[in-house]
C-alpha positions in Angstrom: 25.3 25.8 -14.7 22.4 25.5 -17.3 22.1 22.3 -17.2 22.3 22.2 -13.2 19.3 24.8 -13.2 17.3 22.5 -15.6 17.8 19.4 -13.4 16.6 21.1 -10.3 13.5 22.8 -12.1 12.8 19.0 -13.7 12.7 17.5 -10.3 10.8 20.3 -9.0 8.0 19.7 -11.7 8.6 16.1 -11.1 7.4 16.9 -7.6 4.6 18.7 -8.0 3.1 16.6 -10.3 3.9 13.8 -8.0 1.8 15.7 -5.4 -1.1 17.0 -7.8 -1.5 13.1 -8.7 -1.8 11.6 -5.5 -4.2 14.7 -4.9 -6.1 13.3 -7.9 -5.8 9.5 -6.4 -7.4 10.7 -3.5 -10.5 12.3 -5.3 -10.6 9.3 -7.1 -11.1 7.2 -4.3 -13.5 9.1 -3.0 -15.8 9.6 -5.5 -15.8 5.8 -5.9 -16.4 5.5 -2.3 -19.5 7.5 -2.3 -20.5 6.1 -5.9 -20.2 2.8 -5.2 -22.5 1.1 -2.7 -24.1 -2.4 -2.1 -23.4 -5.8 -1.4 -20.4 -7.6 -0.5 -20.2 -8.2 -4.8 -20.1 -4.5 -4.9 -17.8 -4.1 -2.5 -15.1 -6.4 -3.7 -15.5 -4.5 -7.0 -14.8 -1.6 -5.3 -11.7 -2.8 -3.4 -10.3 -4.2 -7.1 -10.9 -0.8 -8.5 -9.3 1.1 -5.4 -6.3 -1.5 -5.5 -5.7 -0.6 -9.2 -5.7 3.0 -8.7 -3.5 2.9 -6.2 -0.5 0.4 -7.6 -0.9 2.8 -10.7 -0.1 5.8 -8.3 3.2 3.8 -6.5 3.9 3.2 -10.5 3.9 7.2 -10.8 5.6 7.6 -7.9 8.7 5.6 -9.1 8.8 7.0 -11.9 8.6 10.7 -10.5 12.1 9.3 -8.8 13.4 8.5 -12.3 12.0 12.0 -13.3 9.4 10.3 -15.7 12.6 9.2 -17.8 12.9 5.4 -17.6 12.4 3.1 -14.6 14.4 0.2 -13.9 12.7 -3.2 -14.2 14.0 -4.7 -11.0 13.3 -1.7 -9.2 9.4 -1.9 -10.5 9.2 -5.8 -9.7 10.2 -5.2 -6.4 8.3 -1.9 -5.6 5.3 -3.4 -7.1 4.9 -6.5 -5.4 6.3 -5.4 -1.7 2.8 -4.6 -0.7 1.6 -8.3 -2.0 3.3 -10.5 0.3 7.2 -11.2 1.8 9.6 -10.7 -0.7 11.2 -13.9 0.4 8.7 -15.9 -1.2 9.7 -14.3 -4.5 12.9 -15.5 -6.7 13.0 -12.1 -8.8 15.9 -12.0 -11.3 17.1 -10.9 -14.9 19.5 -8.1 -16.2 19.5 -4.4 -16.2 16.1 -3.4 -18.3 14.7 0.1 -18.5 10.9 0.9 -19.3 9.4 4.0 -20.8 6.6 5.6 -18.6 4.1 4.0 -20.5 5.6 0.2 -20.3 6.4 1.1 -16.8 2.7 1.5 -16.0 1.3 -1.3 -17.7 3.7 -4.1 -16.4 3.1 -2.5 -12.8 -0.9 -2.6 -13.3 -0.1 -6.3 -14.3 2.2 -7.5 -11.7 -0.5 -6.1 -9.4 -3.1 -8.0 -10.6 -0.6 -11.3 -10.9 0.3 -10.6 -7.2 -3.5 -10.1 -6.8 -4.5 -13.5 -8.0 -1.7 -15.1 -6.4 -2.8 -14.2 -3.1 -6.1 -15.3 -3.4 -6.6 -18.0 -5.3 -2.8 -19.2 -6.3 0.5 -19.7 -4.9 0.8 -17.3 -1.9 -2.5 -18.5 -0.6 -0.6 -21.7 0.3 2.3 -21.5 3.1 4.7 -23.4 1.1 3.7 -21.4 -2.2 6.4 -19.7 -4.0 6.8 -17.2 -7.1 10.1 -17.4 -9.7 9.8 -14.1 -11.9 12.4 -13.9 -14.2 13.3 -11.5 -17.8 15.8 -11.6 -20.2 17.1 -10.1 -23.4 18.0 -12.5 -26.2 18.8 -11.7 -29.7 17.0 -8.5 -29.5 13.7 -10.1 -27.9 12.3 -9.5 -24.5 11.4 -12.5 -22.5 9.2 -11.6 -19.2 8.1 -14.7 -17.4 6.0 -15.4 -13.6 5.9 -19.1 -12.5 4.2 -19.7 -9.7 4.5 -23.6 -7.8 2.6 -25.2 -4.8 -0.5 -23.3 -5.5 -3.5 -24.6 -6.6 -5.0 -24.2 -10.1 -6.7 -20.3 -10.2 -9.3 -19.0 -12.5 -9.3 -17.0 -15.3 -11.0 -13.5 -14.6 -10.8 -10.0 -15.9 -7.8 -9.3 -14.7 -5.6 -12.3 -16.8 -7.9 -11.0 -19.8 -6.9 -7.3 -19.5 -2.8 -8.3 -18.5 -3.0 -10.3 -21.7 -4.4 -7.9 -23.7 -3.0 -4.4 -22.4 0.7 -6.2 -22.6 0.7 -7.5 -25.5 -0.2 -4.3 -27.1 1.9 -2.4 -25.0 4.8 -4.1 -25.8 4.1 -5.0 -29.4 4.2 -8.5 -28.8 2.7 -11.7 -26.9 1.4 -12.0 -23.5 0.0 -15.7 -22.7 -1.6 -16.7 -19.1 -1.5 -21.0 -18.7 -3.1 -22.6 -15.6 -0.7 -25.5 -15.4 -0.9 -28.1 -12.4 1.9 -26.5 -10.1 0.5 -23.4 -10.6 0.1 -20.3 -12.8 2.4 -19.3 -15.7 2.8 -15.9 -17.6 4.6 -15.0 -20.3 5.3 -12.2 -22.0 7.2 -11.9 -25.2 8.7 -8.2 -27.2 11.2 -6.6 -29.3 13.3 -5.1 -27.0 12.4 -1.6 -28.6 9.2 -1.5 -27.4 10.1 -1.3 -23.5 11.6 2.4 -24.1 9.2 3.4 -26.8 6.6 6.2 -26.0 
């Protein structure tokens, strides 16, 4: 009975900090709105920042469902890129993975700004442009990996220098962006621990 009255009063706290965050999302946005004016340069950095703050409030959001315990990582892959473009163009696979808050978070910010680049400059700005993102655990390591084919070559901006940054750290471990021919390649590389640590 204890334990059924802590559950409910955990989702109920789960719920109203899901609601006082998208409140704060939507101060956010417009304070940024009325701060930020000019040009069509200004503008697009605008929409970036706008773009970020919202794939890091569906992040929340998923993991107010988990009641900020753990989210699963094909759950996040999914949720995070449905906005990007038809899920069909995606090959999404690997096995059962959860992340910690944090590491939830960051790989969503990431995927968002993969998905992001993608769309404009790389594979899903070609009809016939396609996206393999695939994980897996191996001798204690975590192997995260996005491969994208019949797109042409992108450039590197802020956003591939803060994935590989924030990730690596993140994760205590390697995150690499390569512009290859057939398209771009990430790759991130972990101690398993890391994806659960706080």
């Amino acid at each position: 009975m204890i334990c059924l009255r802590h559950e409910q009063r955990q989702r109920l706290l789960a719920l109203e900090l899901k609601h006082r965050m998208k409140n704060t999302v939507a101060m956010i946005q417009a304070i940024a709105n009325q701060t930020i004016r000019g040009g069509p340069e200004v503008d697009a950095i605008k929409e970036a920042f706008v773009a970020r703050l919202t794939t890091m409030a569906s992040a929340q959001d998923i993991l107010t469902q988990t009641v900020w315990a753990k989210a699963g990582l094909a759950y996040l892959v999914e949720e995070s890129l449905k906005g990007q473009s038809d899920l069909t163009r995606f090959r999404i696979e690997g096995p059962p993975v959860e992340l910690s808050s944090k590491t939830a978070l960051a790989m969503a910010l990431a995927l968002h700004e993969l998905a992001t680049n993608a769309t404009k400059y790389g594979a899903l700005s070609q009809d016939n442009g396609r996206i393999d993102v695939s994980w897996s655990v191996v001798g204690g390591e975590f192997n995260f990996e996005w491969r994208e084919s019949s797109g042409p070559p992108t450039r590197r901006g802020f956003g591939s220098r803060m994935i590989e940054r924030a990730l690596a750290g993140y994760f205590s471990g390697t995150a690499g962006i390569n512009y290859e021919p057939s398209g771009v390649f990430f790759a991130l590389r972990g101690p398993i621990e890391a994806l659960t640590a706080d």
